[in-house]
C-alpha positions as CSV (number, residue, x, y, z in Angstrom):
1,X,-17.9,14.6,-11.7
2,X,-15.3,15.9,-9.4
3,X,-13.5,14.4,-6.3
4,X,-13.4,16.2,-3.0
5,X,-9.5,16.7,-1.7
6,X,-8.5,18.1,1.2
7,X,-5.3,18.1,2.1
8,X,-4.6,18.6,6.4
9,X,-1.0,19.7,7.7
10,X,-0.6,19.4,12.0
11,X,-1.2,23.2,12.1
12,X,-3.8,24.5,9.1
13,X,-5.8,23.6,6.3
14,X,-3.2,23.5,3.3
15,X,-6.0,22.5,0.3
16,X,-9.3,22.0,0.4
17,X,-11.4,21.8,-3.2
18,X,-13.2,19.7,-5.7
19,X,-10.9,18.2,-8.4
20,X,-10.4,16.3,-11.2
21,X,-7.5,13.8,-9.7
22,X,-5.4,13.3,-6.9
23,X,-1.8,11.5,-7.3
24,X,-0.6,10.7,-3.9
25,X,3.3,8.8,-3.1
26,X,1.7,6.1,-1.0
27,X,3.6,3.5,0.9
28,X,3.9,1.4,-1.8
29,X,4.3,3.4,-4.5
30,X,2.2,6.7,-6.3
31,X,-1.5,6.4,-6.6
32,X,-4.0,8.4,-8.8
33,X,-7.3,8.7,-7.0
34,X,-10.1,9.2,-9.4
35,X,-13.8,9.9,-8.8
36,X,-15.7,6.8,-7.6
37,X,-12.1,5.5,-5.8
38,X,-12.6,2.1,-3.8
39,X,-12.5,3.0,-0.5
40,X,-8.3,3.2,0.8
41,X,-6.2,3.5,4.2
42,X,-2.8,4.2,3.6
43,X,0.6,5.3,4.9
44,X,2.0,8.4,2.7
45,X,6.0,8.4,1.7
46,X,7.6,11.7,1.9
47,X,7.3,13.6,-1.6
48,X,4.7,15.0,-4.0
49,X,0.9,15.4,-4.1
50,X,-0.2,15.9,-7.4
51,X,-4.1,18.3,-7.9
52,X,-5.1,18.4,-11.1
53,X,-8.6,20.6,-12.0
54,X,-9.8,21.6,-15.0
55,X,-6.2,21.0,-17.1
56,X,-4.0,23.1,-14.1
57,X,-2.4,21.6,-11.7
58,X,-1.2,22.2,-8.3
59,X,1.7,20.5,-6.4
60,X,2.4,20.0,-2.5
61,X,5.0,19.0,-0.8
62,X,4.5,16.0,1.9
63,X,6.3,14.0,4.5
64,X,4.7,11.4,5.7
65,X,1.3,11.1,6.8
66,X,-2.1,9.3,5.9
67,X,-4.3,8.7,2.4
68,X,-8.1,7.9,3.4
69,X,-10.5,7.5,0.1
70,X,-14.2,7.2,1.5
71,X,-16.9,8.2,-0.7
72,X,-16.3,10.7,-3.1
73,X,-13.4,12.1,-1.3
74,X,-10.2,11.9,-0.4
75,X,-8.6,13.4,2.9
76,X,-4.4,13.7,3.8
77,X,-3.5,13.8,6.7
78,X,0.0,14.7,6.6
79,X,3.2,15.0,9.4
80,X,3.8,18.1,7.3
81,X,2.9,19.8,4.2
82,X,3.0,23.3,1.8
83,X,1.9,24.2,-1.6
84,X,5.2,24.2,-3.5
85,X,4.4,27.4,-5.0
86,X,4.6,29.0,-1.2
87,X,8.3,27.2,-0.4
């Protein structure tokens, strides 16, 4: 069973799909987000955000921002962010 991501910059929507796992660089240190994730607030540090789906995996960049788990999905809101494959 997948998780829904959706990643949010000031200015678009930079991801928004169902995946398999979601590695975040929270404030205190990188989190993998699973399907059926407690429920999570947290600040974001500035670097990677790890998609994987179906064995591929995506990367974005990130500076700063907010992690919110609730349900079977987690949202960023991020200060700024871009698909690494578009920098």
């Amino acid at each position: 069973m997948p998780i829904r991501c959706e990643i949010i910059s000031q200015d678009r929507v930079v991801f928004q799909d169902d995946v398999d796992i979601v590695v975040v660089p929270g404030a205190e240190g990188v989190m993998g987000i699973l399907p059926h994730h407690a429920p999570l607030l947290s600040l974001l540090q500035m670097g990677i955000i790890t998609v994987r789906k179906q064995g591929r995996e995506e990367y974005f960049t990130v500076s700063g921002g907010v992690v919110e788990v609730a349900g079977n999905q987690v949202t960023v809101l991020a200060n700024a962010a871009e698909n690494v494959d578009e920098i």
